[in-house]
N, C-alpha and C positions, 0 to 999 in steps of 0.2 A: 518385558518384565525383568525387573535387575532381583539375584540373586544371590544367594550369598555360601559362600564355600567354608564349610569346618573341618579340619583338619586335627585327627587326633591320633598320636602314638602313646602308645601300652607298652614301656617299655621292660615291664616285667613277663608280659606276655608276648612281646615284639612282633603285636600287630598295631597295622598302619589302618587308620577309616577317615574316608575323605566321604563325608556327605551335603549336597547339595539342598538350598533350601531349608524351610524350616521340618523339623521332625514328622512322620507320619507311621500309619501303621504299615509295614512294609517286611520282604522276608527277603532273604540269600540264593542265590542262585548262581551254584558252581559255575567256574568256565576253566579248573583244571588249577595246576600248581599253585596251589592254596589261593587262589585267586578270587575273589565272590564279587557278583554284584548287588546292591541291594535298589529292589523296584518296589514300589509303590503297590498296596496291596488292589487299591480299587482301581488303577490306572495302570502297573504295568509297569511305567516307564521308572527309568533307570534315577534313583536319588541319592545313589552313592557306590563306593567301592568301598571292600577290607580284602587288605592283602595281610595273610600269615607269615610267621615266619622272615619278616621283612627285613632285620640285619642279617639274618645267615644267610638270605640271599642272597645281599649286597659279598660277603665274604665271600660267598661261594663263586659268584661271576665278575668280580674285580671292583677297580675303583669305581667312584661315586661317578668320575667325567665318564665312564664307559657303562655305568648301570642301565641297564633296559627293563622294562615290566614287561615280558612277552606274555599276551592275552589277547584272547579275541573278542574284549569288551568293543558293543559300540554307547558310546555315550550320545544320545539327542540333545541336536544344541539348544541351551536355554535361558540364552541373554546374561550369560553373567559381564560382568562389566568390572 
């Protein structure tokens, strides 16, 4: 099943939300350093990420070639293509 990834930054609020798939009802579930993931309310599984605070990250722990997202997301693979 091919699906589709969106990609959205807030740059007034400078957060980053990458969600997979189309829309659903679905809630936040920390995993620490402003980190969230967002699952599926009847399923659970994982249909996106927002990270907070996403340029003061990047500032805070160096260039873009050396930026890491340290989280303990596990994302279930889901045929994106």
């Amino acid at each position: 099943m091919k699906k589709n990834v969106y990609i959205h930054y807030d740059e007034k609020g400078d957060i980053l939300e990458v969600r997979f798939g189309k829309p659903a009802l679905s809630y936040l579930e920390g995993k620490g350093d402003d980190v969230f993931e967002r699952r599926d309310e009847k399923t659970g599984k994982c249909t996106g990420i927002t990270i907070l605070n996403f340029k003061k990250r990047k500032e805070r722990r160096g260039s873009p070639s050396t930026h890491r997202i340290r989280s303990n997301i596990l994302i279930e693979p889901i045929g994106i293509r």
